[in-house]
FIFI-884580 format. One record per residue (C-alpha): residue number from 1; residue in three letters; x, y, z. Coordinates in steps of 0.02 Angstrom, whole numbers. Each point is the difference from the previous one (the first is absolute). Layout:
[r NUM 'Ala' [X Y Z]] ...
END
This chain:
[r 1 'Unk' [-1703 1820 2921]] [r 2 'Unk' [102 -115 104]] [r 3 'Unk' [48 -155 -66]] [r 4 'Unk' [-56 -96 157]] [r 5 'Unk' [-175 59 -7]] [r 6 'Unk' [-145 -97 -87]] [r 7 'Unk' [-116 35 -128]] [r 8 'Unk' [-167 -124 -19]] [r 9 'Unk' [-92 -7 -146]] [r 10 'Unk' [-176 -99 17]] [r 11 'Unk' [-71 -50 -172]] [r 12 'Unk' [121 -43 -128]] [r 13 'Unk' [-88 26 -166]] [r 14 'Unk' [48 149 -129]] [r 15 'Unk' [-12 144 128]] [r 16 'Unk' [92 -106 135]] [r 17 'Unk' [140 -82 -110]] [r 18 'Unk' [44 187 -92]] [r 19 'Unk' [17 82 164]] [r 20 'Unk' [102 -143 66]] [r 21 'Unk' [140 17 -152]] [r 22 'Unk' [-17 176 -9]] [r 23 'Unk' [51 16 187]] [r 24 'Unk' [151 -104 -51]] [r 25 'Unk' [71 86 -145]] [r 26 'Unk' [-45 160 102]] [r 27 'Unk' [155 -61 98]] [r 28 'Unk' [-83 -101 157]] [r 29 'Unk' [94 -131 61]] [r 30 'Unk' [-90 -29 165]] [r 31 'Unk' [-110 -171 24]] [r 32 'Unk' [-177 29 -127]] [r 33 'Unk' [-110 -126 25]] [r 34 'Unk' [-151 -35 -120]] [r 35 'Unk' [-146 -89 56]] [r 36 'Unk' [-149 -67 -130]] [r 37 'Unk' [-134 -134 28]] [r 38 'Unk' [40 -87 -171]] [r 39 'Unk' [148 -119 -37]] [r 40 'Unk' [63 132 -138]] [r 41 'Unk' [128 107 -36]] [r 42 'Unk' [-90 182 -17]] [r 43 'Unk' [-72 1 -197]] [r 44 'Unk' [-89 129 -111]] [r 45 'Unk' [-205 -42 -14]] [r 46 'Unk' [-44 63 -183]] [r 47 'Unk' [67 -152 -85]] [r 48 'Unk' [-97 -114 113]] [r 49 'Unk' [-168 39 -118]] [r 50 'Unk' [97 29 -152]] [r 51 'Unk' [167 -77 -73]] [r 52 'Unk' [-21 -139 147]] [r 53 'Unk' [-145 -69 -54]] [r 54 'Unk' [19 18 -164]] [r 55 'Unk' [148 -101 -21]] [r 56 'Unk' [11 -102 149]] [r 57 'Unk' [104 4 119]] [r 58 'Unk' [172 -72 -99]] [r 59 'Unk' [169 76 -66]] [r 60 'Unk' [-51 217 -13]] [r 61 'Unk' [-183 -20 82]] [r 62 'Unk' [62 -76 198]] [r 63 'Unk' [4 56 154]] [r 64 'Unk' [198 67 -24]] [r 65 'Unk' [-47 105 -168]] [r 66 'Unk' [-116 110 142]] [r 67 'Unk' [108 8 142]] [r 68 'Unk' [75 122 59]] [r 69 'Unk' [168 -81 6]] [r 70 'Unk' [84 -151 -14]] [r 71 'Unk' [21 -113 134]] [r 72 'Unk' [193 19 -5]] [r 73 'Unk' [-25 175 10]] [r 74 'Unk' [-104 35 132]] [r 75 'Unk' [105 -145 102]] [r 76 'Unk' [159 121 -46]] [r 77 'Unk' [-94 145 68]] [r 78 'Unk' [-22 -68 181]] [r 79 'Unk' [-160 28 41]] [r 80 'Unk' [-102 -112 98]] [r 81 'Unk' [-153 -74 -111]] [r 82 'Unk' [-126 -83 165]] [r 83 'Unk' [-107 -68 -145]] [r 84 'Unk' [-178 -85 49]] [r 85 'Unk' [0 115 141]] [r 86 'Unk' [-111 101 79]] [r 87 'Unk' [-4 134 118]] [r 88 'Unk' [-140 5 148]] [r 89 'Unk' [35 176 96]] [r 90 'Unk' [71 151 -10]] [r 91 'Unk' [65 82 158]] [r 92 'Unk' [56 161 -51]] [r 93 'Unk' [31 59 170]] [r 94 'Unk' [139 -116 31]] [r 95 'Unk' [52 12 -176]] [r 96 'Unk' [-15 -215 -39]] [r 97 'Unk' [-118 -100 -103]] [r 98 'Unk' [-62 -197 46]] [r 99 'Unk' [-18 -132 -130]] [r 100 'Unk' [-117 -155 -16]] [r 101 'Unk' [169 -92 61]] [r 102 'Unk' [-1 70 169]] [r 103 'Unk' [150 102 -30]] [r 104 'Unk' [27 200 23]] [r 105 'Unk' [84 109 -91]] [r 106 'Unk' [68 170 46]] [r 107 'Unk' [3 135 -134]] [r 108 'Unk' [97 163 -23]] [r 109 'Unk' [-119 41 -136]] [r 110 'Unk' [-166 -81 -89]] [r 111 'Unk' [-74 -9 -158]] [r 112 'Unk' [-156 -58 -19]] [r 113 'Unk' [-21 -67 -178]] [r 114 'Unk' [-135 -122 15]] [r 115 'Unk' [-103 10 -124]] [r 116 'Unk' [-201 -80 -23]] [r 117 'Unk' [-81 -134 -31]] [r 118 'Unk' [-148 -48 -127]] [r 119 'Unk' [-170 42 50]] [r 120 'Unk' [-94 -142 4]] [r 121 'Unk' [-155 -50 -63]] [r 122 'Unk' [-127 -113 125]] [r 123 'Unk' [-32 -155 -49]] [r 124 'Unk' [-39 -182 46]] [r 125 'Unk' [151 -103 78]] [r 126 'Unk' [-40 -135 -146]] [r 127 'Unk' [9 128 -145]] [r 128 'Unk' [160 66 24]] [r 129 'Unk' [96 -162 -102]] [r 130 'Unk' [26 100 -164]] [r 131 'Unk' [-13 185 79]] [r 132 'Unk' [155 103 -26]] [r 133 'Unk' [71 155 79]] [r 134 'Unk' [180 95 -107]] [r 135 'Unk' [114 71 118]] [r 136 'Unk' [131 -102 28]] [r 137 'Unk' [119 -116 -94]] [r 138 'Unk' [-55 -143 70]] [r 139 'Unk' [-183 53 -41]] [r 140 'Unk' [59 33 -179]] [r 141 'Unk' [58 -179 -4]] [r 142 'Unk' [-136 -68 38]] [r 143 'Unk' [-130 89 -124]] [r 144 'Unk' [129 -28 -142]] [r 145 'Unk' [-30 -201 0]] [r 146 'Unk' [-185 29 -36]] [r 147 'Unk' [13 137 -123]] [r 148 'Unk' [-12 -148 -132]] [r 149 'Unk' [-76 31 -202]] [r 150 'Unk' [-188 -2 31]] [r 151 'Unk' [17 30 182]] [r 152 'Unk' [-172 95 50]] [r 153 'Unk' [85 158 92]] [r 154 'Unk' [-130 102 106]] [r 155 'Unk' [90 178 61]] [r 156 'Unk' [-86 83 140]] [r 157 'Unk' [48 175 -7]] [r 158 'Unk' [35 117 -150]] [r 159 'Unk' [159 69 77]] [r 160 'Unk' [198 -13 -59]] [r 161 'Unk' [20 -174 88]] [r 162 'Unk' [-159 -65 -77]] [r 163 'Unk' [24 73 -157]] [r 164 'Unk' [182 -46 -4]] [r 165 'Unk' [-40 -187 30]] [r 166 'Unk' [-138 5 -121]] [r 167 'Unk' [129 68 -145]] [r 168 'Unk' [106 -161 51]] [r 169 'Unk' [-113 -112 9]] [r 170 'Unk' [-81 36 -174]] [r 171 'Unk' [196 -4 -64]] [r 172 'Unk' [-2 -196 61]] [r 173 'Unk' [-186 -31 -78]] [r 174 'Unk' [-109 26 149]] [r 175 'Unk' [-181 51 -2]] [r 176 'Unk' [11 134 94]] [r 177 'Unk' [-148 114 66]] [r 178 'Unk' [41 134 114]] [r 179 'Unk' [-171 62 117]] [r 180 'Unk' [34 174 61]] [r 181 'Unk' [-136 88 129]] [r 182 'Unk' [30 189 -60]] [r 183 'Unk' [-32 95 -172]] [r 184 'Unk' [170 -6 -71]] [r 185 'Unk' [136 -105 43]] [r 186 'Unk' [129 64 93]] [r 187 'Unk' [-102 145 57]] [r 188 'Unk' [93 51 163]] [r 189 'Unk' [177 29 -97]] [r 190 'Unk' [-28 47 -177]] [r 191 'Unk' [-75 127 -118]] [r 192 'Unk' [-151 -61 -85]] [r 193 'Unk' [60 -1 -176]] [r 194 'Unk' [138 -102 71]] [r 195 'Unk' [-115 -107 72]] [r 196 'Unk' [-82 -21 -145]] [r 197 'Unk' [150 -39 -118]] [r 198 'Unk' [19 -116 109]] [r 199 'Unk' [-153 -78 -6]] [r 200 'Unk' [1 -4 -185]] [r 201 'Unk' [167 -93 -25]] [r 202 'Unk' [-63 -156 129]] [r 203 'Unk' [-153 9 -116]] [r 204 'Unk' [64 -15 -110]] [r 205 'Unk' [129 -144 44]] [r 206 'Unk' [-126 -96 21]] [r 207 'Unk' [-29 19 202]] [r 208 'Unk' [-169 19 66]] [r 209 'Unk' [-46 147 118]] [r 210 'Unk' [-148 24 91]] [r 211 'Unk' [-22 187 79]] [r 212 'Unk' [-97 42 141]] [r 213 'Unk' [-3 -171 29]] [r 214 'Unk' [-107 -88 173]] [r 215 'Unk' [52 -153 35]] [r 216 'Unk' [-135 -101 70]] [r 217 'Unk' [58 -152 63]] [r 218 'Unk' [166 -126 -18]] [r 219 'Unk' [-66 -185 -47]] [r 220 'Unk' [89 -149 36]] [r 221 'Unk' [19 -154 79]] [r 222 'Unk' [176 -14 35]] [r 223 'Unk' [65 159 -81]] [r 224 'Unk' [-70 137 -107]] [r 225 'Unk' [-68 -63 -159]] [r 226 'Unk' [-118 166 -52]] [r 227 'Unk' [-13 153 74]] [r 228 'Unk' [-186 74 -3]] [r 229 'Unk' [-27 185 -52]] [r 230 'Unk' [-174 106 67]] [r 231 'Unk' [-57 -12 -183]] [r 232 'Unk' [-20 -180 28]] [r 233 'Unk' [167 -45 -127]] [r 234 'Unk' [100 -140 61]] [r 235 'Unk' [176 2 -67]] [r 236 'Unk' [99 -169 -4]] [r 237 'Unk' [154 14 119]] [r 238 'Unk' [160 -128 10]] [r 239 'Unk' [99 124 73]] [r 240 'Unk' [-32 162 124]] [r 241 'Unk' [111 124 -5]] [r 242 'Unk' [-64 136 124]] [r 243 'Unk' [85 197 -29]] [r 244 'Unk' [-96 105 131]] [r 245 'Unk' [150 90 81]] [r 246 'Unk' [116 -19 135]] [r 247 'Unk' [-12 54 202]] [r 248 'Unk' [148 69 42]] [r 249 'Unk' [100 -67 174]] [r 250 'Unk' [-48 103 137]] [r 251 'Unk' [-20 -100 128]] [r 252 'Unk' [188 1 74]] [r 253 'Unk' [-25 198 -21]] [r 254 'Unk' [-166 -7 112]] [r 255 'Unk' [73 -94 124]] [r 256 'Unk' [148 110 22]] [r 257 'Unk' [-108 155 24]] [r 258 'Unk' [51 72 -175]] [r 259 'Unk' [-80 120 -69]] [r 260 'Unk' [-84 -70 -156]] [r 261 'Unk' [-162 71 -117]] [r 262 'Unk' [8 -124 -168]] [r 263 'Unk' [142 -60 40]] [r 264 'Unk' [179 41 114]] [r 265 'Unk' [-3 199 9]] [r 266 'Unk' [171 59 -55]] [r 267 'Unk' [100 199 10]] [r 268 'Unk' [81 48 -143]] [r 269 'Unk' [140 -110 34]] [r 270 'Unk' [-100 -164 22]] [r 271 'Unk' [6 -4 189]] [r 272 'Unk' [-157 -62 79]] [r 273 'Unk' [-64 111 169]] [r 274 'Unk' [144 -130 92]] [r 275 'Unk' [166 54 53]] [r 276 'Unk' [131 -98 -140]] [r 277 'Unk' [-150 -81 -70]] [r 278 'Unk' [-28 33 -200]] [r 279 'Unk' [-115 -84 -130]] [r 280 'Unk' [22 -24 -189]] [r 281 'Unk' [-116 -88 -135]] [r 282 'Unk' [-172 -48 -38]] [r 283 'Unk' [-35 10 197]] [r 284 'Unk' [68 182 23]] [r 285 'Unk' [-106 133 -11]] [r 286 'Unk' [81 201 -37]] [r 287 'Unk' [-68 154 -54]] [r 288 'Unk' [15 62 -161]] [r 289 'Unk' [36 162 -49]] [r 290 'Unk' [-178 77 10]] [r 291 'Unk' [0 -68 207]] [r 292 'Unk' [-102 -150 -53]] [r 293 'Unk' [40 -176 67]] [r 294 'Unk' [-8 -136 -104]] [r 295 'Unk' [95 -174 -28]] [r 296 'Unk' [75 -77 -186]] [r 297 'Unk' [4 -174 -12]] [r 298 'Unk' [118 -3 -139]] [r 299 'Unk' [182 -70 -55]] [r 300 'Unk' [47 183 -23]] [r 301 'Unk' [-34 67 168]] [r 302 'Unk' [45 -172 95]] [r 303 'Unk' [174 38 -94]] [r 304 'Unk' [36 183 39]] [r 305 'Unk' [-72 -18 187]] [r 306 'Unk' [115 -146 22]] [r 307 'Unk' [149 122 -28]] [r 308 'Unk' [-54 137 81]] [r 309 'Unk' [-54 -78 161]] [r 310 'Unk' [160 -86 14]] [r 311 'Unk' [105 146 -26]] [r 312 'Unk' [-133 95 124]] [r 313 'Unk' [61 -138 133]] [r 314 'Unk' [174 35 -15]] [r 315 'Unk' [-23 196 36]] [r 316 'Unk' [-12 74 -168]] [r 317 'Unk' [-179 113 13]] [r 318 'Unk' [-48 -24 -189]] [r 319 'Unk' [-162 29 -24]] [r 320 'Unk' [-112 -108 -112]] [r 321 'Unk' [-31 81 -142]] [r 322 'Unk' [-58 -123 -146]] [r 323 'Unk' [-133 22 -123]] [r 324 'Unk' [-99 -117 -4]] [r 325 'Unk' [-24 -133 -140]] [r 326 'Unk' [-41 -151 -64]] [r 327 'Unk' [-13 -125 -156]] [r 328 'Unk' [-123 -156 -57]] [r 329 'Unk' [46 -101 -146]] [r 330 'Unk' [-146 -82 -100]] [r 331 'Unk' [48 -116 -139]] [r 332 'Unk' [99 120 -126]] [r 333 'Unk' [-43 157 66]] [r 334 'Unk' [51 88 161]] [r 335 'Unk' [-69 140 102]] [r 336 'Unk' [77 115 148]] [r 337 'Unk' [-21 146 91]] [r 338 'Unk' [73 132 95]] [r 339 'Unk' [-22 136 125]] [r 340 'Unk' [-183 35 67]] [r 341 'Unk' [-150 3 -99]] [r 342 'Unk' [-81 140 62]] [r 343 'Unk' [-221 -29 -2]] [r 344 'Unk' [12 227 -29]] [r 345 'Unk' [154 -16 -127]] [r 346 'Unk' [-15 75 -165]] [r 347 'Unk' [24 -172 -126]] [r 348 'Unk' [92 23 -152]] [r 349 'Unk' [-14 -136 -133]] [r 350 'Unk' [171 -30 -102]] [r 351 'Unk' [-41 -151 -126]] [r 352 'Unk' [164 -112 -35]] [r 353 'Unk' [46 -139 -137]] [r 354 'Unk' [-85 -176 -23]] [r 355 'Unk' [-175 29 90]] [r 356 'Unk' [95 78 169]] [r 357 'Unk' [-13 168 80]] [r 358 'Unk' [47 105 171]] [r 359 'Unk' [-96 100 96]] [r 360 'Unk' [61 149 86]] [r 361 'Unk' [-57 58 156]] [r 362 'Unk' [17 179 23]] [r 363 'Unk' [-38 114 167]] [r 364 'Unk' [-74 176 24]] [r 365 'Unk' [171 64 -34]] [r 366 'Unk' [22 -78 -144]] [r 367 'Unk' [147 -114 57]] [r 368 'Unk' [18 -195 -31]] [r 369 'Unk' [-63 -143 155]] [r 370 'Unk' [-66 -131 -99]] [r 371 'Unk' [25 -105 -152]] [r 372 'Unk' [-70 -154 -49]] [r 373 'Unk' [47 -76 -179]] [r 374 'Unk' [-56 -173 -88]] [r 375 'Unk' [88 -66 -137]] [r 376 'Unk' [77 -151 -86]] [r 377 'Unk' [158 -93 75]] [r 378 'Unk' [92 139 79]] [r 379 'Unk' [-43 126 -91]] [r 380 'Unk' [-55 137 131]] [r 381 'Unk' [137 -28 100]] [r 382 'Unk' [136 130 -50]] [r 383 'Unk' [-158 119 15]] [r 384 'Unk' [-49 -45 175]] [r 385 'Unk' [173 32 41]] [r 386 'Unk' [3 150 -80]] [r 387 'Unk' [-173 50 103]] [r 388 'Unk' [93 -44 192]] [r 389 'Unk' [120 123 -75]] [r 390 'Unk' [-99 122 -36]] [r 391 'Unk' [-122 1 150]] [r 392 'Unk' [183 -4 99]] [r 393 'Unk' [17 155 -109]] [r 394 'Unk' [-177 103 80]] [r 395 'Unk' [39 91 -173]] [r 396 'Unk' [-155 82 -65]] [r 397 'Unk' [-66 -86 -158]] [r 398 'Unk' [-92 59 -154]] [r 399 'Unk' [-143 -112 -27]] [r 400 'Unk' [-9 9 -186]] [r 401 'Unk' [195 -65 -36]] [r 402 'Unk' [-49 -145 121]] [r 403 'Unk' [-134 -59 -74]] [r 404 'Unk' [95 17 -187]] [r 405 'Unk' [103 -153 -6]] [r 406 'Unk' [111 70 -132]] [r 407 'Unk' [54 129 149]] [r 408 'Unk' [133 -128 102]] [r 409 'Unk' [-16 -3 183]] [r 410 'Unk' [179 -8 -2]] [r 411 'Unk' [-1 170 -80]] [r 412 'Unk' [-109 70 123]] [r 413 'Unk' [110 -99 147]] [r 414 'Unk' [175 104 -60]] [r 415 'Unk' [-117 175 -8]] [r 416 'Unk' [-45 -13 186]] [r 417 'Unk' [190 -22 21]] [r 418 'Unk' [60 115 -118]] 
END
């Protein structure tokens, strides 16, 4: 690309702040300018329900052990941070974006990277004093000062943010009950024995979980002091926490006539239906390799679209090709995923060391597309690695070494290479 033209990246969280370094030590030197609605430098999100508020947010656990990179650094890069910006219209015909400033901006190419927000739940104007929402760092801070020892901690939601906070909070000596509408928790993105491992351990930690919980009512006079279930259970509340999802940002895409189903519809090289207009993260949605679109909101694929986007921008055709994965850590155990979980996959069972296990996903052809493993610390990690390798691989598998843990996947790995 020419060094005088300019590349705009709106939304400067993971996705936003990869793509912007990766277009630099791809060799850019042209003006990059990064534009995000909070005062940060672009961070990583997992730690904000985990090692953030677990420790606090001093020496290892602050906003600089998360970033991306250091203020010096990024300064050294040149790129242009507008922080506490945001951007009001796209005109993709004459190539420019306007900010809540006034200004304009033209563009040589645009990456969309912006990311959601928390759904919210409706309530009263006057309850809302000790309601909190986890997305960003300065919602992190905030929840940390009243995760206190004997701090009544009501979770709304039985997903990985919920469930995340709830493992903190219990670390710090909350009461914690988490309410949860479905069957299982997690339902949407894990197995069920996974689900219910994982209901076991916060069991048995000492959090309480209500499933198929119906929340009734919120009571309160100037916040939420109980929260009222159908049965007629009122559960003592001093602070909220509500995990019910996030809404990803489409309405920048609307308004520029993009083309958009769940979220920002993308090619094969992340460029949305505009001319020099691409999309990465938890707002981009791509097919997978069955034809299927569908979005991640996760640190893996906010990380690998990041790159490939930005090296997309400056000509290089690469088409996104992740696997997709993710990991949730619950006190001292861990669990992850990894390629698709097929509903019609045949589900092989391999049982590991201290309580953990995988399960295999298999297809008609007898070829790996999904694992999902549970186990203590980070135990199943080497073998979820070994799994993205292997579905890589499209290798046919024999069902009865996987599911024989004393057969190594490793093993199995260098014989659909050998």
């Amino acid at each position: 690309m020419n060094p005088s033209d300019t590349l705009v990246i709106v939304g400067a969280g993971h996705a936003g702040g990869r793509a912007a370094l990766t277009l630099r030590e791809a060799g850019f030197a042209g003006r990059i300018v990064l534009i995000g609605d909070e005062a940060h430098l672009p961070y990583e999100r997992p730690p904000l329900s985990k090692a953030l508020l677990k420790g606090g947010f001093k020496g290892e656990c602050s906003l600089a052990s998360c970033s991306l990179f250091s203020e010096a650094s990024f300064i050294a890069s040149g790129i242009e941070h507008l922080s506490g910006v945001r951007v009001t219209g796209i005109d993709t015909a004459q190539h420019s974006v306007v900010l809540d400033t006034g200004v304009s901006l033209v563009y040589s190419k645009l990456l969309l990277a912006l990311g959601g927000t928390s759904r919210r739940l409706e309530l009263a104007e006057h309850q809302l004093n000790n309601v909190h929402y986890l997305r960003t760092f300065d919602e992190a801070v905030e929840l940390e000062k009243r995760l206190s020892p004997g701090t009544r901690l009501v979770v709304v939601g039985g997903g990985f943010i919920g469930l995340e906070v709830a493992s903190s909070a219990r670390d710090r000596g909350c009461e914690v009950t988490v309410l949860e509408a479905g069957a299982r928790l997690a339902a949407r993105a894990l197995p069920a024995r996974v689900s219910e491992a994982l209901l076991t351990l916060h069991r048995c930690k000492g959090v309480v979980v209500r499933l198929a919980a119906q929340i009734e009512a919120f009571h309160g006079e100037n916040r939420i002091d109980s929260v009222q279930l159908a049965s007629g259970e009122r559960i003592p509340c001093d602070v909220l926490l509500v995990g019910i999802g996030m809404q990803p940002n489409l309405e920048l895409a609307h308004q520029a006539g993009l083309e958009t189903g769940s979220g920002i519809k993308v090619d094969a090289f992340l460029q949305t239906s505009a001319e020099d207009v691409y999309a990465a993260g938890d707002v981009c949605e791509f097919a997978r390799n069955d034809g299927v679109f569908h979005r991640q909101e996760t640190w893996c694929n906010a990380e690998a679209q990041g790159r490939v986007a930005a090296l997309n921008m400056l000509g290089q055709q690469q088409p996104f090709t992740g696997v997709p994965g993710f990991w949730s850590d619950h006190f001292e155990f861990g669990l992850q995923t990894v390629g698709v979980l097929a509903a019609d996959a045949q589900i092989i069972e391999r049982e590991g060391v201290e309580d953990g296990f995988l399960l295999l996903y298999l297809d008609r052809q007898s070829r790996l597309v999904g694992a999902s493993g549970w186990g203590a610390g980070n135990n199943i990690a080497k073998d979820i690695k070994l799994c993205e390798r292997l579905i890589e691989s499209q290798t046919l598998l024999p069902a009865q070494q996987l599911a024989d843990a004393s057969v190594s996947l490793k093993g199995l790995l260098r014989g659909a290479h050998a």
